[in-house]
C-alpha positions in Angstrom: -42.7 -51.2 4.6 -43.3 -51.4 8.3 -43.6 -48.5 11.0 -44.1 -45.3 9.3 -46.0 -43.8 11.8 -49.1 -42.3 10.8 -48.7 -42.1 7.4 -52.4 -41.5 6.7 -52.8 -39.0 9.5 -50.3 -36.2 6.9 -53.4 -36.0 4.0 -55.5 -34.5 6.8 -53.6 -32.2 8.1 -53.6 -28.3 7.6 -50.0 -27.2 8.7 -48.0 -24.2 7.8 -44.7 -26.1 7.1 -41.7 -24.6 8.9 -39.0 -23.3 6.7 -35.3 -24.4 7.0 -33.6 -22.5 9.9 -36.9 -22.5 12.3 -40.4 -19.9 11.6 -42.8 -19.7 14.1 -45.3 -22.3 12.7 -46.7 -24.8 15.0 -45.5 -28.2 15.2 -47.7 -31.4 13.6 -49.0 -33.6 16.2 -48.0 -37.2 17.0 -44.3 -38.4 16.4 -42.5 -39.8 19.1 -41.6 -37.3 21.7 -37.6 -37.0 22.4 -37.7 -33.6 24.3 -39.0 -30.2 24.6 -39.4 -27.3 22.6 -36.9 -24.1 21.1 -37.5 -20.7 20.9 -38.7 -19.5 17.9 -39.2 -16.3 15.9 -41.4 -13.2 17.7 -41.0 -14.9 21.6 -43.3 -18.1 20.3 -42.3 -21.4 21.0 -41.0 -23.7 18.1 -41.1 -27.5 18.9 -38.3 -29.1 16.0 -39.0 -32.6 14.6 -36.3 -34.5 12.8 -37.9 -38.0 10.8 -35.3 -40.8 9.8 -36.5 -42.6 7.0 -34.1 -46.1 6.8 -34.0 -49.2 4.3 -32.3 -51.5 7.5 -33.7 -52.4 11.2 -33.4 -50.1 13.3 -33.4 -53.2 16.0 -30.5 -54.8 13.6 -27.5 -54.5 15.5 -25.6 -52.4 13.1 -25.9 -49.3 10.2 -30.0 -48.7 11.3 -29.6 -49.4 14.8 -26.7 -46.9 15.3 -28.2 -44.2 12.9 -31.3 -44.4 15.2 -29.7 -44.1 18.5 -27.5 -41.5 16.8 -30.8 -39.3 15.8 -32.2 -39.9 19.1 -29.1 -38.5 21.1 -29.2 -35.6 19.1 -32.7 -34.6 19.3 -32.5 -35.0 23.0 -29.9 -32.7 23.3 -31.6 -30.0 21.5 -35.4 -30.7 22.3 -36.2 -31.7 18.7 -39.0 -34.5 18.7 -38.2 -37.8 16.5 -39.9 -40.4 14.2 -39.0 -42.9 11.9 -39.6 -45.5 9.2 -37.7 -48.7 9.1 -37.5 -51.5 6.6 -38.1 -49.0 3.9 -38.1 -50.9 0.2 -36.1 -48.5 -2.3 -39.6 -47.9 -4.3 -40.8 -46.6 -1.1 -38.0 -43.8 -0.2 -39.7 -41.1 -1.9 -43.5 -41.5 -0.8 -42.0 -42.4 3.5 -40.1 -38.8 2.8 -43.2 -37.4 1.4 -45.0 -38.7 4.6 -43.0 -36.9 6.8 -42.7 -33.8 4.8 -46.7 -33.3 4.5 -46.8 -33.6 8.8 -44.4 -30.7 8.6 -41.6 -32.4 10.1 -38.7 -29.7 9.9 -35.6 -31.9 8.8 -35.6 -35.2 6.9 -32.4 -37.6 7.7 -31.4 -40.2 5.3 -28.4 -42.6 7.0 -26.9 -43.7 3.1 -25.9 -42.0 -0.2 -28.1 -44.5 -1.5 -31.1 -41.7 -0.3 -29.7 -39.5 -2.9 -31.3 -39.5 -5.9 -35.1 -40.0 -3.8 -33.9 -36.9 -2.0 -32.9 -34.5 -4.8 -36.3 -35.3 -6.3 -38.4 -34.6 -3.0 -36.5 -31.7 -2.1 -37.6 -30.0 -5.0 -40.7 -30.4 -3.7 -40.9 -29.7 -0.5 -37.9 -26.7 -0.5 -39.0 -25.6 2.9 -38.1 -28.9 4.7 -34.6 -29.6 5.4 -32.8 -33.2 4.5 -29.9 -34.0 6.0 -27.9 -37.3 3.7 -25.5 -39.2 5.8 -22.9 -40.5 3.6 -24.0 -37.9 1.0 -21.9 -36.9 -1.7 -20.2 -33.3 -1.9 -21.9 -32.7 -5.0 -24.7 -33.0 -3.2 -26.1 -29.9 -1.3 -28.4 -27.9 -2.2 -30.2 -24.9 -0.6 -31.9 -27.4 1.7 -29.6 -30.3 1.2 -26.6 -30.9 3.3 -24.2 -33.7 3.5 -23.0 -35.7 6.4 -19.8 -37.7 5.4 -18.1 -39.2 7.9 -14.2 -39.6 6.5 -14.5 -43.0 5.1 -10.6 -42.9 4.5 -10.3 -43.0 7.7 -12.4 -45.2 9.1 -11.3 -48.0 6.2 -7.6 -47.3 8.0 -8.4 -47.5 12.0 -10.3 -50.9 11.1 -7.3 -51.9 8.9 -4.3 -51.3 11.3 -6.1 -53.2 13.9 -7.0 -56.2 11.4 -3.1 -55.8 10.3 -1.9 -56.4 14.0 -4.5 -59.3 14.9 -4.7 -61.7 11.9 -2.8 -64.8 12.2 -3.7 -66.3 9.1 -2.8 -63.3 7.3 -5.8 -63.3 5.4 -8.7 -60.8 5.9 -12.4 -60.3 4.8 -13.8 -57.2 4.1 -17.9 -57.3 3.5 -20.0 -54.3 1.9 -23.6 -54.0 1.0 -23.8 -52.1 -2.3 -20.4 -50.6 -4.3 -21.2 -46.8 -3.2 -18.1 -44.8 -2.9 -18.0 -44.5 0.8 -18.0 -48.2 1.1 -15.2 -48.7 -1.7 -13.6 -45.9 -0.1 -13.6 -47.6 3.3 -12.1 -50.9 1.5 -9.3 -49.3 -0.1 -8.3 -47.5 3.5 -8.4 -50.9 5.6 -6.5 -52.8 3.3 -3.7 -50.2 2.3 -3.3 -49.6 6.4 -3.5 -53.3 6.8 -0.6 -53.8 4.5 1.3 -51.0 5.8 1.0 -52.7 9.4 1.7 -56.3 8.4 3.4 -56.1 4.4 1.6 -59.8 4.3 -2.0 -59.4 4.4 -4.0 -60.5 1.6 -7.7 -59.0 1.8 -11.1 -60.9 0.5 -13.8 -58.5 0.0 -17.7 -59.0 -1.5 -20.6 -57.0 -2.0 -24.1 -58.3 -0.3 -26.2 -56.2 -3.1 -28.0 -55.5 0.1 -27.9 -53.5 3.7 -30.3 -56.1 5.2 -29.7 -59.9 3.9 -28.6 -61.0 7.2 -28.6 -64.7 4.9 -26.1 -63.0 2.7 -23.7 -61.9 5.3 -23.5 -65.3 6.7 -22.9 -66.9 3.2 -20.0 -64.4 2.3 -18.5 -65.1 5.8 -18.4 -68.1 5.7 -16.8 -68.5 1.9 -14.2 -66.2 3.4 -13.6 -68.4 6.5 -13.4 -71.5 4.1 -10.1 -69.2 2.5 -8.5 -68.7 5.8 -9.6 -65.2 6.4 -9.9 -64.6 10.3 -10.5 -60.9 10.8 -13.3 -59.1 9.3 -14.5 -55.8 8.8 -18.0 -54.4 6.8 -19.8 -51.9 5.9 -23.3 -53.7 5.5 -25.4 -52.7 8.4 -27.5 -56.3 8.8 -25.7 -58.1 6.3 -22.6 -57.7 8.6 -25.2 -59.0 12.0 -25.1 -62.0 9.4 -21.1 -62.1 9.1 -20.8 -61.9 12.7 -23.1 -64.8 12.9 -21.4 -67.1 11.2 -18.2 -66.0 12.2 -19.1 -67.0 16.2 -20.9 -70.0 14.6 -17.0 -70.8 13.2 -15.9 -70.5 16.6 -18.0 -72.9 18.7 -17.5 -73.0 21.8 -14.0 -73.2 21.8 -10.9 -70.4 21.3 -12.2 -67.4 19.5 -9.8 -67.7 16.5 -12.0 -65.5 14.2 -12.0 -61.9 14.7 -14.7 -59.0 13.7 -14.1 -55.0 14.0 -17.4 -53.0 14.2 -18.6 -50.2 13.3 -19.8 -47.4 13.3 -20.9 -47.7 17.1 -18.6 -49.4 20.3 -20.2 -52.8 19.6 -17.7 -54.5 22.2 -19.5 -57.4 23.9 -22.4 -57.4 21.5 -20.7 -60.6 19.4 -17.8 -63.0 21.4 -16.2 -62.5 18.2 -16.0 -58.2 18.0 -12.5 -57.0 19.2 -13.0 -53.8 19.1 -14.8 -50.7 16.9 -14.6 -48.0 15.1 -16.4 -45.6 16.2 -18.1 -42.8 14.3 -20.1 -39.6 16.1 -23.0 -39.2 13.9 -25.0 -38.3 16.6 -22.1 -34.8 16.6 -22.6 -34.3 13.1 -26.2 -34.5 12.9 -26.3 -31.8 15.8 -24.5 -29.5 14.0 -27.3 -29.8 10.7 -30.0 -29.7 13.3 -28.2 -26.7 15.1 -28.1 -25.0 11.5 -31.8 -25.6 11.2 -32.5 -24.0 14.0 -30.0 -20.8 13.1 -31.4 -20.5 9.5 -28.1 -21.3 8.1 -29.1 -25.1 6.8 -27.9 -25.9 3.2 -25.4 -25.8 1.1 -22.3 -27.6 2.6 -20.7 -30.7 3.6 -20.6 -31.1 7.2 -17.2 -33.6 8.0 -16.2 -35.8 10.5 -12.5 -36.5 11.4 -10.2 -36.9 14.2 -10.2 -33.1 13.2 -13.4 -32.6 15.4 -13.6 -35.8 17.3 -16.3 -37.3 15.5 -14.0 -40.8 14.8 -12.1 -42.5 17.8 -11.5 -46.4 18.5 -13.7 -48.1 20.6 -13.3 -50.6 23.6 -11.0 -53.5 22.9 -11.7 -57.2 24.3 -8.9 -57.7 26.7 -9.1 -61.4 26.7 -8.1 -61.6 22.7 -6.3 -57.9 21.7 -3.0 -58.3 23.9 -1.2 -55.1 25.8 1.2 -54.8 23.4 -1.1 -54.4 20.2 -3.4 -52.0 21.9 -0.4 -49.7 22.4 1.1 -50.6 19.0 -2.5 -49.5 17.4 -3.0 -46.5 19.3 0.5 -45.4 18.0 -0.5 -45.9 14.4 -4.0 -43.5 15.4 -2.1 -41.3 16.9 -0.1 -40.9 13.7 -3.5 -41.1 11.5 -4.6 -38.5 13.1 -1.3 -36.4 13.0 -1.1 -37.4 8.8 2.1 -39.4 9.5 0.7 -42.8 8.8 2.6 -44.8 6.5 0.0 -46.2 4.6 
């Protein structure tokens, strides 16, 4: 486990932790700055400090790096100071959440359901720190849990349409880490939208076991690519920087026959081979939590995002290789997603 910032610095020191919704204890020392300070109870000044604890990179293209930036955008907005710890072995969730809790760090976010069952058990602990899951489960919150879930419905269907329209082999791959439900979820949405587009399609789909085998993302790829598949979508964090690998390495240097959709950030020119994105706000979402931190009203709920709210939208599209016409023919089909139309 790399880059949990001073780890060792939390036995020594004597904090009064602040309690979900923002007291007026002092804020721990160290962390990486990301703005200023709020207002807290009796006229004193309450600096707020958000921690992400993450099993991926958060340099790794995908899942860690947009869950990072996603913190960051949000702390700046509201003068919360940041920290992290990346590469995070599952043994390790517990004691990196522990870390940040003992240097009185006022909200905990955890970018995966797979957080869950290290989070019920710390939060027991610690019940004046607040944890914010991304991906959580709606059975999740508690009085200082709160789940952010991101429709995965509806993300498996923008990334489907657009895979529908594009493929020309009528074959497509679908990658995931682990089986978790917003991943199978996300599966079942991009190939019942891909069918409804183009009645045709037949989807591969494989499970790394793993967020960060960039090794393993290549190998699935590449098996797919060897059964015709030519657009891809995944849900794999690294293991899908690996897919898009291989999938430029199928290319060459020729015509870009091989397609990938990313998510959950615009990842438009980050891969010749990424058409276009879905694009999920989880910086939007994790405002809201931190906003209810700050209020005293943390806890208890399931904080969505939709088209409802804006917190899902399509990304930029690559010109050169999604034509006029399918761009307009797959805003038509959001359009109706978001309206509850939608065929599929």
């Amino acid at each position: 486990m790399k880059k949990l910032f001073a780890l060792s610095l939390a036995l020594a020191m004597t904090l009064s932790l602040a309690a979900c919704g923002g007291g007026s204890a002092p804020a721990a020392s160290g962390g990486s700055a990301s703005g200023g300070s709020a207002a807290g109870s009796g006229g004193a000044e309450k600096v707020y400090k958000v921690a992400m604890i993450c099993d991926s990179n958060i340099s790794d293209g995908g899942w860690g790096a947009a869950c990072y930036n996603a913190m960051e955008s949000a702390a700046a907005d509201l003068g919360w100071e940041t920290n992290y710890a990346d590469s995070v072995a599952q043994s390790d969730y517990a004691n990196s959440m522990m870390g940040f809790c003992d240097m009185g760090y006022d909200m905990i976010f955890l970018p995966g359901n797979q957080y869950s069952d290290a989070t019920v058990q710390v939060s027991k602990d610690y019940p004046d720190i607040c944890f914010a899951v991304l991906n959580g489960a709606d059975s999740l919150p508690t009085d200082n849990i709160t789940s952010i879930l991101p429709d995965a419905d509806q993300i498996g269907y923008m990334a489907g349409a657009l895979a529908g329209l594009m493929t020309k082999t009528n074959v497509l791959g679908f990658i995931g880490g682990m089986e978790i439900d917003t991943t199978k979820a996300k599966l079942q949405g991009y190939e019942a939208a891909a069918k409804a587009v183009n009645p045709n399609v037949t989807v591969l789909s494989a499970y790394a076991g793993s967020f960060d085998d960039v090794a393993k993302g290549m190998e699935l790829a590449n098996g797919m690519i060897s059964q015709k598949a030519d657009v891809f979508f995944g849900d794999a964090s690294a293991v899908d920087s690996g897919a898009r690998q291989a999938i430029d390495a199928a290319n060459g240097s020729g015509e870009i026959a091989i397609y990938d959709i990313g998510q959950p950030a615009d990842l438009l020119g980050q891969n010749p081979c990424v058409i276009g994105s879905v694009v999920t706000d989880n910086a939007g979402m994790l405002k809201l939590a931190m906003q209810d931190v700050e209020a005293g009203t943390f806890g208890n709920k399931t904080i969505y995002g939709s088209f409802d709210n804006n917190c899902l939208s399509i990304g930029a599209f690559n010109g050169d290789l999604v034509s006029a016409e399918v761009q307009t023919a797959y805003k038509d089909y959001i359009t109706q997603m978001a309206a509850g139309t939608f065929p599929g």
